[in-house]
Biopython code that builds the backbone (N, CA, C, O; Angstrom):
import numpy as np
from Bio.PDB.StructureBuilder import StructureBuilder

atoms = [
    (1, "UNK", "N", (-118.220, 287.514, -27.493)),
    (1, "UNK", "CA", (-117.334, 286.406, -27.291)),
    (1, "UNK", "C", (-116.575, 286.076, -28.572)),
    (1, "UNK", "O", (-115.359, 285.895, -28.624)),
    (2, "UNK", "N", (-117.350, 286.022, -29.513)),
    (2, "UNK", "CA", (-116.296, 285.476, -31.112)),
    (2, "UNK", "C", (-115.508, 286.451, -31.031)),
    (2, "UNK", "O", (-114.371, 285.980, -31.020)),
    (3, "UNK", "N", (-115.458, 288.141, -30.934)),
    (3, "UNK", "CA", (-115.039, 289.310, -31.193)),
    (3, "UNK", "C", (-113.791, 289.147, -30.410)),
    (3, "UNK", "O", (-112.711, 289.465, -30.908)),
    (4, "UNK", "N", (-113.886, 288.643, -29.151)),
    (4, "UNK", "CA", (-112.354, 288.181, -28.060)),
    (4, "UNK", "C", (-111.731, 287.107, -28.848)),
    (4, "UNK", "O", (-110.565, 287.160, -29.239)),
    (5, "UNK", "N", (-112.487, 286.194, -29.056)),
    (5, "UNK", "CA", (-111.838, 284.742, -29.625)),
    (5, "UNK", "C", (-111.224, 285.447, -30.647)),
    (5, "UNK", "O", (-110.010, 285.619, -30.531)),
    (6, "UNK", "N", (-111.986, 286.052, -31.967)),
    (6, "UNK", "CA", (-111.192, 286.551, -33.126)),
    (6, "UNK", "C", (-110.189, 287.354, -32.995)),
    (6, "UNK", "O", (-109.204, 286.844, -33.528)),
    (7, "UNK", "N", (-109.896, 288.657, -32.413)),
    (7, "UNK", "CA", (-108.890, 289.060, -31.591)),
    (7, "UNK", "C", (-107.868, 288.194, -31.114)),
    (7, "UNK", "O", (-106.735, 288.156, -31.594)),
    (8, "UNK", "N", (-108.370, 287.337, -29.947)),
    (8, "UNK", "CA", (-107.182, 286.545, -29.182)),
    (8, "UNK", "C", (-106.034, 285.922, -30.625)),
    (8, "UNK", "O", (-104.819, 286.068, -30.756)),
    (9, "UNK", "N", (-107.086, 285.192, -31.560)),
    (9, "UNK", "CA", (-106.135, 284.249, -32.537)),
    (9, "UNK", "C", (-105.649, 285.186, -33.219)),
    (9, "UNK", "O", (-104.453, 284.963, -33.409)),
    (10, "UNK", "N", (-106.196, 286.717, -33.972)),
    (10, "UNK", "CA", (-105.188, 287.672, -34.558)),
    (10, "UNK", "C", (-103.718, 287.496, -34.144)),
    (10, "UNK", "O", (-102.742, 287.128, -34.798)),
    (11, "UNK", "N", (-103.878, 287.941, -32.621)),
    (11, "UNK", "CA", (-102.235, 287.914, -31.925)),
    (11, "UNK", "C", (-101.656, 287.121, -32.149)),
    (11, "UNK", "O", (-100.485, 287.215, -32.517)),
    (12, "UNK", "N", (-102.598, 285.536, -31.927)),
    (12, "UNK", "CA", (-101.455, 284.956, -31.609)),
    (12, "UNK", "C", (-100.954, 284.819, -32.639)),
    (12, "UNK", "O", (-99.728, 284.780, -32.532)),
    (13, "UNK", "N", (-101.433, 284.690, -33.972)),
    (13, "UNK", "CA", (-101.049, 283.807, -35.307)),
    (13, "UNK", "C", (-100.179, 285.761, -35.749)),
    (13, "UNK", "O", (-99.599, 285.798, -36.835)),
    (14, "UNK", "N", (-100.179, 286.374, -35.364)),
    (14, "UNK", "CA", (-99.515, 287.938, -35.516)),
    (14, "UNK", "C", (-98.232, 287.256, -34.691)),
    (14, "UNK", "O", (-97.157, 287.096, -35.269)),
    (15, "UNK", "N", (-98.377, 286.963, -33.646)),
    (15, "UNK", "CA", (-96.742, 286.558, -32.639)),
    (15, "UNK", "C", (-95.997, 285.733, -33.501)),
    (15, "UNK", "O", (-94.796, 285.854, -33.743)),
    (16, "UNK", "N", (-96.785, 284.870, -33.963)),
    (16, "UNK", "CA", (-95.811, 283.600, -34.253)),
    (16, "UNK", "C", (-95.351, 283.382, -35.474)),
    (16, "UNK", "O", (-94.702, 282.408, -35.857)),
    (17, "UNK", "N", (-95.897, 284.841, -36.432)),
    (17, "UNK", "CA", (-95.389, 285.013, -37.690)),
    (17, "UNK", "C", (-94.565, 286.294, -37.677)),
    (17, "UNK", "O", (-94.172, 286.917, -38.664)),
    (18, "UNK", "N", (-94.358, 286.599, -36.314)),
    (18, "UNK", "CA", (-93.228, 287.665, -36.018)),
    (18, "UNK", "C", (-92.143, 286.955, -35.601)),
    (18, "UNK", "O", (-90.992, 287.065, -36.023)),
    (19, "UNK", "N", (-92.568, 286.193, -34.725)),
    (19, "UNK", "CA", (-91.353, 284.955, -34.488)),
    (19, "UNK", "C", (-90.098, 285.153, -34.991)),
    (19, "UNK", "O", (-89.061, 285.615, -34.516)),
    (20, "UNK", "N", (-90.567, 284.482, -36.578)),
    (20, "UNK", "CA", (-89.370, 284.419, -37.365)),
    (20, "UNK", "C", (-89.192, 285.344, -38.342)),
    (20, "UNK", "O", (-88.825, 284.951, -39.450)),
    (21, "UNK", "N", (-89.407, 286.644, -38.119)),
    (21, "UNK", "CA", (-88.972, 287.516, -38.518)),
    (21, "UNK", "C", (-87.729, 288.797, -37.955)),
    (21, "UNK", "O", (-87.432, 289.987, -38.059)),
    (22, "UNK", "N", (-87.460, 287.924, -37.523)),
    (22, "UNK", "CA", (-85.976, 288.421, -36.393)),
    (22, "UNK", "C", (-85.144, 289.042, -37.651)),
    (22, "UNK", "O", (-85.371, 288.778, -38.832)),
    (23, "UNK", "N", (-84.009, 290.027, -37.099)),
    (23, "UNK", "CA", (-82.994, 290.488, -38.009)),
    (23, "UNK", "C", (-82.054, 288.971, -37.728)),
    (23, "UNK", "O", (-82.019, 288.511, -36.587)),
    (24, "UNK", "N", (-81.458, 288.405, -38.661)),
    (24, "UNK", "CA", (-80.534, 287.477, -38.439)),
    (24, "UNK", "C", (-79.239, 288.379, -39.078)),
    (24, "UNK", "O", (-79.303, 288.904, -40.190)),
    (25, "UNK", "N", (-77.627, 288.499, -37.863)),
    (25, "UNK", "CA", (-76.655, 288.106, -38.779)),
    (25, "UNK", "C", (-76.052, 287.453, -39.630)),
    (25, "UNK", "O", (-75.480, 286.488, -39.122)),
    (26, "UNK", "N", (-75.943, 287.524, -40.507)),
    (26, "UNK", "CA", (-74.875, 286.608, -41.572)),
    (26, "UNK", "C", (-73.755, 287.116, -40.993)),
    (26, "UNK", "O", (-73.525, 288.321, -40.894)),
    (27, "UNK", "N", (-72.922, 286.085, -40.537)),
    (27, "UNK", "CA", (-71.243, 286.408, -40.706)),
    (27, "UNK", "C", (-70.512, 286.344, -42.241)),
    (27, "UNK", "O", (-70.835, 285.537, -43.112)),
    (28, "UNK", "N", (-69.660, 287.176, -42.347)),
    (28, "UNK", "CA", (-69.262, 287.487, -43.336)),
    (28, "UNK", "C", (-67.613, 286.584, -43.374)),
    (28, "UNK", "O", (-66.816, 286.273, -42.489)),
    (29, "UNK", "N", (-67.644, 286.382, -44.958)),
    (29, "UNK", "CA", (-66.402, 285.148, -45.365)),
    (29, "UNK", "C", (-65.238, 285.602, -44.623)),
    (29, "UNK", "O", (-64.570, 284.601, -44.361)),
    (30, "UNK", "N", (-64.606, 286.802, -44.097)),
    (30, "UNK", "CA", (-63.638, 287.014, -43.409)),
    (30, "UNK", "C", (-64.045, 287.096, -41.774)),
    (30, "UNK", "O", (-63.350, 287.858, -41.102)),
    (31, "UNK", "N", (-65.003, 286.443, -41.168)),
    (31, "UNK", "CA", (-65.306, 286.508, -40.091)),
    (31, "UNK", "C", (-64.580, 285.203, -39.177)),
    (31, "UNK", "O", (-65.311, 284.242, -38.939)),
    (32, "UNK", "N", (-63.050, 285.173, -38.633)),
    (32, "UNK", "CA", (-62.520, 284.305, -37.930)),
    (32, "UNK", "C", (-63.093, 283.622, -37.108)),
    (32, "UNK", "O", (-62.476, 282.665, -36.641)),
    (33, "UNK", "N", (-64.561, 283.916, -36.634)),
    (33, "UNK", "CA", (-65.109, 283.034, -35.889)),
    (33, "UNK", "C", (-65.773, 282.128, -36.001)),
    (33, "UNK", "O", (-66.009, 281.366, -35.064)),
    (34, "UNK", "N", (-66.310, 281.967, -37.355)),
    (34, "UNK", "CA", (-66.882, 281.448, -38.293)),
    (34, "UNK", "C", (-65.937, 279.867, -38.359)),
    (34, "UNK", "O", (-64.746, 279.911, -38.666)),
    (35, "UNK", "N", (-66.455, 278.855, -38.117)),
    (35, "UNK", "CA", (-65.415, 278.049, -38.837)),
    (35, "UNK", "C", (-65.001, 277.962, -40.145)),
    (35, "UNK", "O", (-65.704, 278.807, -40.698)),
    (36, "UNK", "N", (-64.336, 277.494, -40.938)),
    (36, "UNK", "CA", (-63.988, 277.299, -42.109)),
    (36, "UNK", "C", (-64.665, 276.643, -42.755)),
    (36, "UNK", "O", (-64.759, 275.488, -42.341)),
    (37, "UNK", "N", (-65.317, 276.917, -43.806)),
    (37, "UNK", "CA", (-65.937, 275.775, -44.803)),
    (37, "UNK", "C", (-65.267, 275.276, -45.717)),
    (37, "UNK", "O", (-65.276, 275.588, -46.908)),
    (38, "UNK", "N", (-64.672, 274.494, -45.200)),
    (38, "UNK", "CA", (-62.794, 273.355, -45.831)),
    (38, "UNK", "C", (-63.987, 272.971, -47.792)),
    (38, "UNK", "O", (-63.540, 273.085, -48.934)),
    (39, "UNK", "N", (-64.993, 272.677, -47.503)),
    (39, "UNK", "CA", (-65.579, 272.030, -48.153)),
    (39, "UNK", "C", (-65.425, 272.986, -50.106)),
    (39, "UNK", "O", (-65.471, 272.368, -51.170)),
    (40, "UNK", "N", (-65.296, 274.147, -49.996)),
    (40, "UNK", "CA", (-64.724, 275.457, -50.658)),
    (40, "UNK", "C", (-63.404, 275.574, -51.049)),
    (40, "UNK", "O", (-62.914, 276.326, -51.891)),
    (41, "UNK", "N", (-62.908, 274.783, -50.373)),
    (41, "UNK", "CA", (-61.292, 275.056, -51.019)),
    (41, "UNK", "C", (-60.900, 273.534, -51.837)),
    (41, "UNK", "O", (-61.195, 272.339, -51.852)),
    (42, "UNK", "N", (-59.768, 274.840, -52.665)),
    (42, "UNK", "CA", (-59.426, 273.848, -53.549)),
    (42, "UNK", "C", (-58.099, 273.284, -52.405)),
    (42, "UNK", "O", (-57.211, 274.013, -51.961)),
    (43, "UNK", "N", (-58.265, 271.925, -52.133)),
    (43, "UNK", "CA", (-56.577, 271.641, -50.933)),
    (43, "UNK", "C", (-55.674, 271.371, -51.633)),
    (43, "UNK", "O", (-54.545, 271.382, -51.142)),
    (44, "UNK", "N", (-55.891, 270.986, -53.234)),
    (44, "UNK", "CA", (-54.932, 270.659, -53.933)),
    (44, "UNK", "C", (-53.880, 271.481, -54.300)),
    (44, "UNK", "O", (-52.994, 271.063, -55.045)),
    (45, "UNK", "N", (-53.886, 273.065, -53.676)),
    (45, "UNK", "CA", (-53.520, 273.871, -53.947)),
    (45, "UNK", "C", (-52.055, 273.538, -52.612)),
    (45, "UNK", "O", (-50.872, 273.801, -52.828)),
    (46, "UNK", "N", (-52.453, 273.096, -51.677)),
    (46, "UNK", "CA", (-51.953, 273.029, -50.112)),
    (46, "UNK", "C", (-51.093, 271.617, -49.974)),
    (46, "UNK", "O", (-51.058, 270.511, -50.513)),
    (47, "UNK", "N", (-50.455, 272.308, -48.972)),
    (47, "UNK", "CA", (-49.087, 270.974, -48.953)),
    (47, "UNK", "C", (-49.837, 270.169, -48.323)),
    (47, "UNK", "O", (-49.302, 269.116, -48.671)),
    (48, "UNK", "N", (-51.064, 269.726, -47.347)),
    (48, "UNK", "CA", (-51.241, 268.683, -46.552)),
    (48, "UNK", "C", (-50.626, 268.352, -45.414)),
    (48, "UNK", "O", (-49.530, 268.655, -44.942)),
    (49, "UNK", "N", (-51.727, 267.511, -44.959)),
    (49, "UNK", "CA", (-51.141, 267.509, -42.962)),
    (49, "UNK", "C", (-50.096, 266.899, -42.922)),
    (49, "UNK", "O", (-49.422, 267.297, -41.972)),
    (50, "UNK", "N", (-49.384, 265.747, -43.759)),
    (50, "UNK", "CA", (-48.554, 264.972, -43.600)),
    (50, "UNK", "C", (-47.460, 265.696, -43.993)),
    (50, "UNK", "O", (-46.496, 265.546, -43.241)),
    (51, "UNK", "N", (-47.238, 266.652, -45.201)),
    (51, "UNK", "CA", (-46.279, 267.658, -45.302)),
    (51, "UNK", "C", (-45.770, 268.935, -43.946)),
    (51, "UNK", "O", (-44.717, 269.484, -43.623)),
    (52, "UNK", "N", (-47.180, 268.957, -43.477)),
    (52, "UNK", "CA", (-46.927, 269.718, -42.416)),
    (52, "UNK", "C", (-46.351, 269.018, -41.056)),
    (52, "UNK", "O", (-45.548, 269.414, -40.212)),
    (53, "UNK", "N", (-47.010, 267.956, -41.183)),
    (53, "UNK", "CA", (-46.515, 267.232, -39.908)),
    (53, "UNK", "C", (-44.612, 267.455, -39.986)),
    (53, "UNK", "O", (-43.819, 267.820, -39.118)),
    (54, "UNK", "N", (-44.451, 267.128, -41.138)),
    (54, "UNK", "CA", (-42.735, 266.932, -41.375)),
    (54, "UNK", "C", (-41.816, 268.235, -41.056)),
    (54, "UNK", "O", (-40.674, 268.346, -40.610)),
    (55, "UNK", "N", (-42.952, 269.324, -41.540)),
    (55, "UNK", "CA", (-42.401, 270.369, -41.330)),
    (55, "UNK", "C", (-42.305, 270.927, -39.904)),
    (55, "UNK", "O", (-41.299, 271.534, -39.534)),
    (56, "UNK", "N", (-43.092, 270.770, -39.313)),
    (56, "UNK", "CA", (-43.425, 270.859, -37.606)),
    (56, "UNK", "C", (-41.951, 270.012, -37.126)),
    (56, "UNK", "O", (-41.076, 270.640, -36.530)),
    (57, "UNK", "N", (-41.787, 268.598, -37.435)),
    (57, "UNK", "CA", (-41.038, 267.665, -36.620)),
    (57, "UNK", "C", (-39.176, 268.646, -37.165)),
    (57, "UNK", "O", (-38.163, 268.908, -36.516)),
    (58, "UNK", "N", (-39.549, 268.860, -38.488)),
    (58, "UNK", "CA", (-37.939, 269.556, -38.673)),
    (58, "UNK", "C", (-37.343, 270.467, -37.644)),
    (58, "UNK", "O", (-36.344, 270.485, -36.925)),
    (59, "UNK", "N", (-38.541, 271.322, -37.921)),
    (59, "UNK", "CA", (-38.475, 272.551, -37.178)),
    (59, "UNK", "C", (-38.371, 272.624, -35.856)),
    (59, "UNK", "O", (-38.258, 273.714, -35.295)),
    (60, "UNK", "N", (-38.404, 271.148, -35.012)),
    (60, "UNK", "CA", (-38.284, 270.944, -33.845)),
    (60, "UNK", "C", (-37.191, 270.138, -33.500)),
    (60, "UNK", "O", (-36.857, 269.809, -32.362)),
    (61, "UNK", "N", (-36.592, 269.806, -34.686)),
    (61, "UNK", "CA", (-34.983, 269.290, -34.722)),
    (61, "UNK", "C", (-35.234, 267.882, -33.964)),
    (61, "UNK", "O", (-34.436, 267.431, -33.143)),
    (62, "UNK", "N", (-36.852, 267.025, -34.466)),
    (62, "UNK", "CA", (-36.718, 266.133, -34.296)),
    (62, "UNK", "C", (-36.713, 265.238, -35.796)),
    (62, "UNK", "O", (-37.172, 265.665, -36.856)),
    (63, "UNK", "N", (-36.182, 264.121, -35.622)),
    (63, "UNK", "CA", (-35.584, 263.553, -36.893)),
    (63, "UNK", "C", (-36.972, 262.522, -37.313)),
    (63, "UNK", "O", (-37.441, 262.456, -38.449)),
    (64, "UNK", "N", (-37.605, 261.576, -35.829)),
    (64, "UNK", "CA", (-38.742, 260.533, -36.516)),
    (64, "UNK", "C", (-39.929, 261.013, -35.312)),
    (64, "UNK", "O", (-39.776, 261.682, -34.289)),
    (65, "UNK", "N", (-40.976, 260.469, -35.811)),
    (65, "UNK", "CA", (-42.311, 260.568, -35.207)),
    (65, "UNK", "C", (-42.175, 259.537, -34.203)),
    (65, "UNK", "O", (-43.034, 259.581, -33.322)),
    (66, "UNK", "N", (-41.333, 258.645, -34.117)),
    (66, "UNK", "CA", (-41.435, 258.004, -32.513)),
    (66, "UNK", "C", (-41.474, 258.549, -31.352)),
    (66, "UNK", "O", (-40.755, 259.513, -31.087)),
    (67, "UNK", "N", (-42.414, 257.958, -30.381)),
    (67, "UNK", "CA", (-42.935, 258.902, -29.485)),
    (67, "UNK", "C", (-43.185, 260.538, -29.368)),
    (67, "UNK", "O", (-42.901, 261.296, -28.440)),
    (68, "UNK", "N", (-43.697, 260.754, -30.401)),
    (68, "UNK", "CA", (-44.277, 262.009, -31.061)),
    (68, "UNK", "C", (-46.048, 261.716, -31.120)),
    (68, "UNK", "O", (-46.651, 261.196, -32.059)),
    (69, "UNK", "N", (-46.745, 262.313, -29.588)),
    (69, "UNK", "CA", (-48.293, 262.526, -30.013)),
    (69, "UNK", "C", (-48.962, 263.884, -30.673)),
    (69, "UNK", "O", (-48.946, 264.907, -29.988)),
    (70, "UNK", "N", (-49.392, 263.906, -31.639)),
    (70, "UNK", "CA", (-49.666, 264.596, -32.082)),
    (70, "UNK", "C", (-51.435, 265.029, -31.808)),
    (70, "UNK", "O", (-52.374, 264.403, -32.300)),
    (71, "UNK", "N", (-51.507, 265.753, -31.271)),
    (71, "UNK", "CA", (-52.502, 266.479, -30.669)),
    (71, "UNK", "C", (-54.035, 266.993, -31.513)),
    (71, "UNK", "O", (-55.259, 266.886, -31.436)),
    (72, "UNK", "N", (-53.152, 267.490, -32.178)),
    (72, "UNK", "CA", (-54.093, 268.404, -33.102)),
    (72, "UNK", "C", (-53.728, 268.465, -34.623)),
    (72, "UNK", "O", (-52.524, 268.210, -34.656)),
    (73, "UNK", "N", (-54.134, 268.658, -35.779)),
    (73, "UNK", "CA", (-53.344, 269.191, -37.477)),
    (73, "UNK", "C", (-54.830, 269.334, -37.926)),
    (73, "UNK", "O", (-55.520, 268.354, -38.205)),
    (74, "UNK", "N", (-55.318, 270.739, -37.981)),
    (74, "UNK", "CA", (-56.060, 271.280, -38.498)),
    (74, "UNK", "C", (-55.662, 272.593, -39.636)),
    (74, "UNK", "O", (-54.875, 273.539, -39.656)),
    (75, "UNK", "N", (-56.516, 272.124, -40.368)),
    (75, "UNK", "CA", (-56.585, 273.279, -41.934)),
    (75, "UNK", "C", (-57.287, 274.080, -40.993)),
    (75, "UNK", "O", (-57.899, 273.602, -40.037)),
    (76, "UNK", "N", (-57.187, 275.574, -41.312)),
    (76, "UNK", "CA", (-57.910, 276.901, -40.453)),
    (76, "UNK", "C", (-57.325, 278.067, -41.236)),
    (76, "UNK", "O", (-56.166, 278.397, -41.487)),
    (77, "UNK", "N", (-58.845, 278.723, -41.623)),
    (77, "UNK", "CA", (-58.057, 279.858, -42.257)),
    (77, "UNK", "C", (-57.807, 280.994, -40.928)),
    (77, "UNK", "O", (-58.324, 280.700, -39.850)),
    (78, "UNK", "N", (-57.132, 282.082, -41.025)),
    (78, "UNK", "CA", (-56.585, 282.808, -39.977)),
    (78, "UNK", "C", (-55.830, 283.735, -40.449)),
    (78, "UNK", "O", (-54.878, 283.512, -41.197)),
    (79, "UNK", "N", (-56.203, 284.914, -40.034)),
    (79, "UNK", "CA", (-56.256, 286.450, -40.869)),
    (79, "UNK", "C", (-55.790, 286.426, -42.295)),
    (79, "UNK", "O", (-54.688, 286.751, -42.737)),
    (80, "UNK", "N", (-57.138, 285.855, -43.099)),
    (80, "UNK", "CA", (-57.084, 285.543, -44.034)),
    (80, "UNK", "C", (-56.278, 284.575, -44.906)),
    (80, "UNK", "O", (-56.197, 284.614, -46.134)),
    (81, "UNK", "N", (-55.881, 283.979, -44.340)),
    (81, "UNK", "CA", (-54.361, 282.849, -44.791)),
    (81, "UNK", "C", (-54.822, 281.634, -44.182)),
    (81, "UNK", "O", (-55.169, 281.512, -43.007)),
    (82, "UNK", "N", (-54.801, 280.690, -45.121)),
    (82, "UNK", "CA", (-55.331, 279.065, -44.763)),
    (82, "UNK", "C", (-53.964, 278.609, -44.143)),
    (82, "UNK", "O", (-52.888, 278.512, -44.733)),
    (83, "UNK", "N", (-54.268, 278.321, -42.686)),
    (83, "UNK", "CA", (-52.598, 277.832, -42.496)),
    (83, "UNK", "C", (-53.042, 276.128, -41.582)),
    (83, "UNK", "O", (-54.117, 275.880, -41.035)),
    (84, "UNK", "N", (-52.170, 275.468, -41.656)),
    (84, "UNK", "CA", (-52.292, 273.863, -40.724)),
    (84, "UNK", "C", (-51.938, 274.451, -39.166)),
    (84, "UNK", "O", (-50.960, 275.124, -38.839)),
    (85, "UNK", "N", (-52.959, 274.015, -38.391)),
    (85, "UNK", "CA", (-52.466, 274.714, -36.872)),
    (85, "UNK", "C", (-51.719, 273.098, -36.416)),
    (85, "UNK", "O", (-52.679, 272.347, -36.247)),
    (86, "UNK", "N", (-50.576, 272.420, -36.197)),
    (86, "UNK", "CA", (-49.985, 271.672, -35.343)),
    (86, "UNK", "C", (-49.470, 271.500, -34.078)),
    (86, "UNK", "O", (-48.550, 272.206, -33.665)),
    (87, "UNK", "N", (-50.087, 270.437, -33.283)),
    (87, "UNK", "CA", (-49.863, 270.536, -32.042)),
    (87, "UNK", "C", (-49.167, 269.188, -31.783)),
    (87, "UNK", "O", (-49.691, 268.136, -32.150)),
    (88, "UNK", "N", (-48.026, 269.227, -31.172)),
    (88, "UNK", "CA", (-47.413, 267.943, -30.833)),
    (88, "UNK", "C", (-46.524, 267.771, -29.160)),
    (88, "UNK", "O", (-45.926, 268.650, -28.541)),
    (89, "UNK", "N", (-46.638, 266.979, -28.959)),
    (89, "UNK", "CA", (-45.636, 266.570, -27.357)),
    (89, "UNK", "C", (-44.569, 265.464, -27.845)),
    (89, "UNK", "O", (-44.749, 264.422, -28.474)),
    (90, "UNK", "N", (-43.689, 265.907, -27.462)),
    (90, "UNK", "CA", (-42.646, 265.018, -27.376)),
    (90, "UNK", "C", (-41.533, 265.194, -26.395)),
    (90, "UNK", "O", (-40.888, 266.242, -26.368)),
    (91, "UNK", "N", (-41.219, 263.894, -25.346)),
    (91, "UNK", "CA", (-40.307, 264.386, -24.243)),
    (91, "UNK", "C", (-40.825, 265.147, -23.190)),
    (91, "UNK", "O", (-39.989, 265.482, -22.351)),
    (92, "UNK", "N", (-42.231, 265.591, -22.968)),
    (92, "UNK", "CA", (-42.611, 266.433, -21.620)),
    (92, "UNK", "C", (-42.616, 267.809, -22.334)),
    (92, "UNK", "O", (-42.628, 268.875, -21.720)),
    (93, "UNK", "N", (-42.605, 267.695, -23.656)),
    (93, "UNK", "CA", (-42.111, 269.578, -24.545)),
    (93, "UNK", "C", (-43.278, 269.341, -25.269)),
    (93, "UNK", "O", (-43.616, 268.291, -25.815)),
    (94, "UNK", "N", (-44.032, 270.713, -25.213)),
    (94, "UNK", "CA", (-45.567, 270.691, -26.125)),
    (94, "UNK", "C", (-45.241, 271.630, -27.517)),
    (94, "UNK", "O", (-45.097, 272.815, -27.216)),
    (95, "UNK", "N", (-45.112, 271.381, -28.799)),
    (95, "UNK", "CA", (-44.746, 272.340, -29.447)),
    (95, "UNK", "C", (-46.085, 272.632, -30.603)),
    (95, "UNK", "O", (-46.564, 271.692, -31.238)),
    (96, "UNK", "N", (-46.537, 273.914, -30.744)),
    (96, "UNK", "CA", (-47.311, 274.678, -31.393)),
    (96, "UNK", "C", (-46.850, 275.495, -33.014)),
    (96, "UNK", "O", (-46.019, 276.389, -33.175)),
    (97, "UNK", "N", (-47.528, 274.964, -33.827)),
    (97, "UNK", "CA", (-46.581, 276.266, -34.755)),
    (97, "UNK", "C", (-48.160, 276.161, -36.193)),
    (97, "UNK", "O", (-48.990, 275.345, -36.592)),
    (98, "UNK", "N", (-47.840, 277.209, -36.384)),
    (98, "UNK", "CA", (-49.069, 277.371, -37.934)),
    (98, "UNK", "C", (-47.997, 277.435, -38.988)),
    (98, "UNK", "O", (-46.953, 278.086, -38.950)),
    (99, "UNK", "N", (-48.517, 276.518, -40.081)),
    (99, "UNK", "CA", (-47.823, 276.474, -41.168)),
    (99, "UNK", "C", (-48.658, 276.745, -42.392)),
    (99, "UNK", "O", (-49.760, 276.258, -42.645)),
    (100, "UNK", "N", (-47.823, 277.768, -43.251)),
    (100, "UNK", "CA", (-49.003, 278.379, -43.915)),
    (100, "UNK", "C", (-48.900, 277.242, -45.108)),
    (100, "UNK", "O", (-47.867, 276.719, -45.526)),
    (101, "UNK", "N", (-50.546, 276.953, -45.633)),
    (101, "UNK", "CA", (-51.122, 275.792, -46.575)),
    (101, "UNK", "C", (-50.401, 275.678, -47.710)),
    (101, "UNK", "O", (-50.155, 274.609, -48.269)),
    (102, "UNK", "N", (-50.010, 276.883, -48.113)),
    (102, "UNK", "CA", (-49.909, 276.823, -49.357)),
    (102, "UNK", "C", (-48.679, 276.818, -50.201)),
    (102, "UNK", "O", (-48.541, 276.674, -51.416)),
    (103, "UNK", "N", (-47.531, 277.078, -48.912)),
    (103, "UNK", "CA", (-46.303, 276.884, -49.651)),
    (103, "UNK", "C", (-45.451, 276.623, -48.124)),
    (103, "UNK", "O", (-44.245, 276.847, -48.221)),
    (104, "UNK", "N", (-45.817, 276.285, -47.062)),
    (104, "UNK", "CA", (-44.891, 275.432, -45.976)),
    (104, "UNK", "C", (-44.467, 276.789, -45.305)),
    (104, "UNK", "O", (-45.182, 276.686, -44.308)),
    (105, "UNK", "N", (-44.156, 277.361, -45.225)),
    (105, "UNK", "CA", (-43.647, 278.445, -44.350)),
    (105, "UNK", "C", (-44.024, 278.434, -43.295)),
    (105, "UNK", "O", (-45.252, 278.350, -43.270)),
    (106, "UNK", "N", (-43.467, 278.491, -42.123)),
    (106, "UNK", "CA", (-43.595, 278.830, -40.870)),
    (106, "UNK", "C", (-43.812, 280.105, -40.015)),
    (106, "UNK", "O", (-42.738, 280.632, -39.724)),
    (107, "UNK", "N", (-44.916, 280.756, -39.525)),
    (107, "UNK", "CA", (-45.666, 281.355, -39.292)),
    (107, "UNK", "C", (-46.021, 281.792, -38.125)),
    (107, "UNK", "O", (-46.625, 282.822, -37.826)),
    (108, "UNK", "N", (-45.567, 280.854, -37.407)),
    (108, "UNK", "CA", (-46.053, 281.038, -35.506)),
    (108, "UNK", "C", (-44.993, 279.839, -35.168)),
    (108, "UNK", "O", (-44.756, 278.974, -36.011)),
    (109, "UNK", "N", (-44.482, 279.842, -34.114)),
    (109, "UNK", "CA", (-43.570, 278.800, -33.407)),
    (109, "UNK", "C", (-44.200, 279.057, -32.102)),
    (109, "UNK", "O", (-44.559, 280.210, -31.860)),
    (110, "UNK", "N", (-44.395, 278.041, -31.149)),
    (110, "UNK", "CA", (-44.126, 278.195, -29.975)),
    (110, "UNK", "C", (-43.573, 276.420, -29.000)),
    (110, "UNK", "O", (-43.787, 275.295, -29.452)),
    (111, "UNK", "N", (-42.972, 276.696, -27.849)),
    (111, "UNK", "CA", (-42.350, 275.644, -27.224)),
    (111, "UNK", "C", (-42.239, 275.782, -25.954)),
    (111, "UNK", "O", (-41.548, 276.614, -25.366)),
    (112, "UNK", "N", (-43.225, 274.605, -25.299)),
    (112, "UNK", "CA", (-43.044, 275.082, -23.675)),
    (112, "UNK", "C", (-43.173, 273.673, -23.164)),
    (112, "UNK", "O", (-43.502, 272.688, -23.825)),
    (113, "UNK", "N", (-42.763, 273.743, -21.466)),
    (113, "UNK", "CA", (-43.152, 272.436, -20.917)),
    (113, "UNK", "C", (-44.330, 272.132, -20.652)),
    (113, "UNK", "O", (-45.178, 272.921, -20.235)),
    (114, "UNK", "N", (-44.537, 270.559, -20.946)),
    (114, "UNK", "CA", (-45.483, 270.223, -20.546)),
    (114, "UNK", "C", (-46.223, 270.190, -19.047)),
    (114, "UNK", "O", (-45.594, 269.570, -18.190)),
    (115, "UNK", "N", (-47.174, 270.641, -18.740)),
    (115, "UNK", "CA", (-47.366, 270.211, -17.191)),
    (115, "UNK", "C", (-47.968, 268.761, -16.713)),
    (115, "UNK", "O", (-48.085, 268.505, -15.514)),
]
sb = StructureBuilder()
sb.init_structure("model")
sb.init_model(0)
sb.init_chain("A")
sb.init_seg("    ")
for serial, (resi, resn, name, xyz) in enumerate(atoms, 1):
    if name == "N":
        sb.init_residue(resn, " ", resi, " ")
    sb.init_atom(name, np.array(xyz, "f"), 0.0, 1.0, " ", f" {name:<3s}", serial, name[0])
structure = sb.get_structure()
């Protein structure tokens, strides 16, 4: 009987220190799926959401943020390039565009109706 008992607890305390011995992935710093760890960058380097916001509204040949909801203005890096993703509605028109962080350039446009 001890010989089962001693056995039985081998395993188990053998299972449960296998447990956590799993292979774990690390995702790697260029892994897009990864969120961003904003917390790593220097932003001082980056124009900011409010620069971007302006740049979004130009580029949409609107002049003020009245009745302009703005959806989304996230920092995101994205194939390797920290860019502001902006999302805005204005008028029933949803407009999308990435602006890259670090010197305003425009990068992605898009413009469709709203449903």
């Amino acid at each position: 009987m001890k010989k089962i008992l001693a056995m039985m607890l081998t395993v188990l305390l053998g299972a449960t220190a296998m447990s956590g011995c799993g292979q774990k992935t690390v995702p790697s710093a260029n892994d897009e799926t990864v969120p961003a760890v904003q917390s790593d960058v220097d932003k001082t380097q980056f124009i900011g959401e409010q620069k971007a916001q302006e740049i979004a509204l130009t580029r949409a040949e609107i002049e003020t943020a009245n009745d302009v909801i703005f959806e989304r203005i996230e920092l995101e890096r994205d194939d390797g390039i920290w860019v502001y993703e902006v999302e805005f509605i204005k008028d029933g028109m949803e407009y999308s565009t990435e602006i890259k962080a670090d010197d305003g350039t425009v990068i992605s446009w898009e413009v469709e109706k709203k449903d």
